[in-house]
Each structure stands twice: as structure tokens, then as C-alpha cells.
Backbone as CSV, one residue per row, in Angstrom:
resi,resn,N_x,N_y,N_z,CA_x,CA_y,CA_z,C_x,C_y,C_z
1,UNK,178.987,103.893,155.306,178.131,104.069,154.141,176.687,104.276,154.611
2,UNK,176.282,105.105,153.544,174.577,105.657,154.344,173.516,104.611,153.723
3,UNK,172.882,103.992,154.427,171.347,103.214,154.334,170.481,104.088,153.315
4,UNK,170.406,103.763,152.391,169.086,104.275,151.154,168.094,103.303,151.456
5,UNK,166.741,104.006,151.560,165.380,103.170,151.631,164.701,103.910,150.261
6,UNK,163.879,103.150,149.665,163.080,103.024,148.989,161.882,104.751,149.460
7,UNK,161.247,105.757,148.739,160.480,106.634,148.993,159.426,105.848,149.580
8,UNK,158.311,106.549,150.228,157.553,106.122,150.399,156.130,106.590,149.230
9,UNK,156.541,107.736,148.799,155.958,108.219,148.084,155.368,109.822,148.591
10,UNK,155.913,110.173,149.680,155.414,111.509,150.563,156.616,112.006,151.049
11,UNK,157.287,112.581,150.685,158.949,113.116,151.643,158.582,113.448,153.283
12,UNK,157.754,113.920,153.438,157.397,114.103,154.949,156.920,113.097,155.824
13,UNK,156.386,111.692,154.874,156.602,110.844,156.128,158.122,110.166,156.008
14,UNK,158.813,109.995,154.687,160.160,109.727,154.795,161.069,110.504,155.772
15,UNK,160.431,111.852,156.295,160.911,112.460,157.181,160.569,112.803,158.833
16,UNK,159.842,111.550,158.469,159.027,111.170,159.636,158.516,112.266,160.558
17,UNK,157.612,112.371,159.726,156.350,113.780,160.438,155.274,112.501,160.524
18,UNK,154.552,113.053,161.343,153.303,111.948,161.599,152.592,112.177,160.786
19,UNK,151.870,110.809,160.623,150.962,110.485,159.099,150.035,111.603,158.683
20,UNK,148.900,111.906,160.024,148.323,113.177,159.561,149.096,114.490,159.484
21,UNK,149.896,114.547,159.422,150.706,116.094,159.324,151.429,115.634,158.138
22,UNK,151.843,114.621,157.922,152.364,114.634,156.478,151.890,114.277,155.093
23,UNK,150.317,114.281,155.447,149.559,114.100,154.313,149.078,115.829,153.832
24,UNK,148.595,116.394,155.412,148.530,117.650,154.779,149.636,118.819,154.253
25,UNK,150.899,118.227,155.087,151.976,119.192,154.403,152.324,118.588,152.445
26,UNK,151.792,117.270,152.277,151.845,116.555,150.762,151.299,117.787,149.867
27,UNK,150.042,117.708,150.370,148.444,118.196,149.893,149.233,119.724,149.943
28,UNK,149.668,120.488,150.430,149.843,122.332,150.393,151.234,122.439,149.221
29,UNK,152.244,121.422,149.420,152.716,121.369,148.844,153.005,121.200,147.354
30,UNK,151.890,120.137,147.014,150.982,120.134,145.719,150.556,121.164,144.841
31,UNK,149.864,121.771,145.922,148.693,123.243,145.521,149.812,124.398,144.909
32,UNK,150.798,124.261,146.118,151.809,125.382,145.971,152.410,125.640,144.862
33,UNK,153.439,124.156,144.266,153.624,123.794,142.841,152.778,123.971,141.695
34,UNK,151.507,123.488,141.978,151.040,123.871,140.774,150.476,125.254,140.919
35,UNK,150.529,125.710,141.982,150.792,127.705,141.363,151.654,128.202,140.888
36,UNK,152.886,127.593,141.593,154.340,128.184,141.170,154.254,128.041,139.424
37,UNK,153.808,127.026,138.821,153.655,126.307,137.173,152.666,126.916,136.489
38,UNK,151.612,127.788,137.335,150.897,128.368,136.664,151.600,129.780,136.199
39,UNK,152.328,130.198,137.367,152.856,131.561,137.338,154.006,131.703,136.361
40,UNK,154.288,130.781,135.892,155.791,130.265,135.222,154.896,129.995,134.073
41,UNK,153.823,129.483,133.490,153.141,129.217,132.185,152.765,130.370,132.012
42,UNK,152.285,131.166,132.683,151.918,132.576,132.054,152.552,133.740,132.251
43,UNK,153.506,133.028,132.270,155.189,134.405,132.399,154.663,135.448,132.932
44,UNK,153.891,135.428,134.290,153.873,136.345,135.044,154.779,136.601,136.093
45,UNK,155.277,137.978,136.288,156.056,138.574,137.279,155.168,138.347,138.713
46,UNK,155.754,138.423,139.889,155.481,137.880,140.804,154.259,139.092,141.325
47,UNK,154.527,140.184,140.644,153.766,141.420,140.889,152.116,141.070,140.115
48,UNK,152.265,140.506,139.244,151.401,140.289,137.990,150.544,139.344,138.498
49,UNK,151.683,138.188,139.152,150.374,137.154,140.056,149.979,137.647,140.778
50,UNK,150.347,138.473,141.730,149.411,139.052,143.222,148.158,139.675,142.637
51,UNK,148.429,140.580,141.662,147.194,141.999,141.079,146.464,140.237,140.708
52,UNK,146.487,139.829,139.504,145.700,138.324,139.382,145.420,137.493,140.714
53,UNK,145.791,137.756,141.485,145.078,136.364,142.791,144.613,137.324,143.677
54,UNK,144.589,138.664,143.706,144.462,139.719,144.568,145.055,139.731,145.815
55,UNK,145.928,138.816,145.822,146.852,138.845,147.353,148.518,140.109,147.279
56,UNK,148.834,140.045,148.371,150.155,140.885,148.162,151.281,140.021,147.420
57,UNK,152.388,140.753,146.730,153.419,139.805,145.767,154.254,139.094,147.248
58,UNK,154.467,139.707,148.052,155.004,139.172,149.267,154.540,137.235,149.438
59,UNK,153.582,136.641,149.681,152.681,136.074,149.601,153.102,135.283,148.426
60,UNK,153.146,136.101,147.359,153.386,135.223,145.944,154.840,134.594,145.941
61,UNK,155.838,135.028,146.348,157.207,134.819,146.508,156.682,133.308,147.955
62,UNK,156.674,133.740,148.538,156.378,132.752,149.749,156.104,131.397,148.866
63,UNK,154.614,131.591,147.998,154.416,129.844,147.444,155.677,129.955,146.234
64,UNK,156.017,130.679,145.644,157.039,130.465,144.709,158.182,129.590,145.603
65,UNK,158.540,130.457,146.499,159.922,129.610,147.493,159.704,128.264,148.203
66,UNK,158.055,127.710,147.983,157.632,127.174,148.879,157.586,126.839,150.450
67,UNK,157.245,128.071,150.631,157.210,128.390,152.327,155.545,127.706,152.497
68,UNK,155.405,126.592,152.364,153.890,126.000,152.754,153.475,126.067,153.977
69,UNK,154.536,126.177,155.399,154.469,125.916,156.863,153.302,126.970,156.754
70,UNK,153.389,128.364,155.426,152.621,129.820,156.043,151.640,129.581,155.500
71,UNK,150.672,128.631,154.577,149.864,128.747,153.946,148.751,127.606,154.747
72,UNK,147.279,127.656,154.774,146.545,126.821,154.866,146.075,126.005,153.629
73,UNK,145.495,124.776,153.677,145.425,124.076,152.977,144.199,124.782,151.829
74,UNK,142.972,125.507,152.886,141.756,125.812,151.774,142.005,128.028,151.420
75,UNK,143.414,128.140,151.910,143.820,129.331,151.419,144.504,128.833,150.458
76,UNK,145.227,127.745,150.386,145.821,127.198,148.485,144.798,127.110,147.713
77,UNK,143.755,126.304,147.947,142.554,126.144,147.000,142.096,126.750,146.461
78,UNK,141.793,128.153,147.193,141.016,129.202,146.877,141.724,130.421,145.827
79,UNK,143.194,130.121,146.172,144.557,130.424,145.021,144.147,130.093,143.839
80,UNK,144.644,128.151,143.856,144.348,127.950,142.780,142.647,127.973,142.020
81,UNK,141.591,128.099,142.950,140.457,128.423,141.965,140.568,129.918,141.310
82,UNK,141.239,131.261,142.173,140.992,132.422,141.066,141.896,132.084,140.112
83,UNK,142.910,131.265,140.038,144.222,130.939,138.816,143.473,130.306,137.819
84,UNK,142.097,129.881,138.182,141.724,128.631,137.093,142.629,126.891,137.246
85,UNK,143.274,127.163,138.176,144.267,125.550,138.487,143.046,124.901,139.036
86,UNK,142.789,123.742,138.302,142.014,122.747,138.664,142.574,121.968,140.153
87,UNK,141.514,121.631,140.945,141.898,120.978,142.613,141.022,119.684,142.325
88,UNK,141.489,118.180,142.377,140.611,117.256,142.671,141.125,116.870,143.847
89,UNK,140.573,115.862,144.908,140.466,115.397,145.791,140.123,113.879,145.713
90,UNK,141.112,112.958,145.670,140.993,111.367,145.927,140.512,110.528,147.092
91,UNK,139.832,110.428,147.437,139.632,109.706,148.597,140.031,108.004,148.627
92,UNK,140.665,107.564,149.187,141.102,105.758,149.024,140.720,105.462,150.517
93,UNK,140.404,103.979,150.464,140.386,103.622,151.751,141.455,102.796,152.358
């Protein structure tokens, strides 16, 4: 029988990526989703988001599938600012 643990709340350190690599794969992953939700709220075709974010639809399929490994963290940002997707940033100590 398989051992279930409790999430930690980050799948990538449950998948034991090291802490700083799995906060920023959290963080792209985030960004990514809430593009994918933007693109899906405004029933745009994947063609429709690229001409809107000015990137290629190639690109747009990528965060749709969530291929995050290809994306940088302040190339999501800059996504979601032409989308109008709001980005906050929490800092805790």
C-alpha cells in the first residue's frame, strides 16, 4: 500500500525540487493559469490571444499546455500585464 502525505502546499517541493526552484516553478505556474483563464474568459482562439499579447500562437498553446520549463518568470508578467491579469507579489518572512 502507497504512503499518502499531507501537500505541502507547492507540488514541486512535494516533488522534491529544491526550495528555490520550486518556488519559482509555483510562481510561472500561477502566471501561466491565470492566462490560460483569461484566454478561456474571453473565448479567445489561441490565434486571437497571440494578435492580443503580440507573441506567436505557438507560444500561446505552450502556456495553455503548461509548458512553464519554456517561459521566464518576468516574460509571464509582462503576458499577464498586456492581458490586463493583475500580478501581486507577497513577501512573508
Amino acid at each position: 500500500m502507497a504512503k499518502v502525505s499531507e501537500s505541502s502546499g507547492n507540488i514541486f517541493m512535494d516533488l522534491w525540487f529544491p526550495p528555490h526552484e520550486a518556488a519559482v516553478l509555483l510562481l510561472r505556474a500561477e502566471l501561466a493559469e491565470a492566462l490560460r483563464q483569461w484566454i478561456e474568459s474571453e473565448d479567445f482562439t489561441q490565434a486571437q490571444a497571440a494578435k492580443r499579447l503580440g507573441i506567436a500562437q505557438p507560444r500561446v498553446s505552450e502556456i495553455v499546455r503548461g509548458k512553464i520549463e519554456l517561459m521566464s518568470l518576468d516574460y509571464l508578467v509582462g503576458l499577464c500585464a498586456k492581458a490586463g491579469v493583475s500580478v501581486e507579489v507577497r513577501l512573508a518572512a
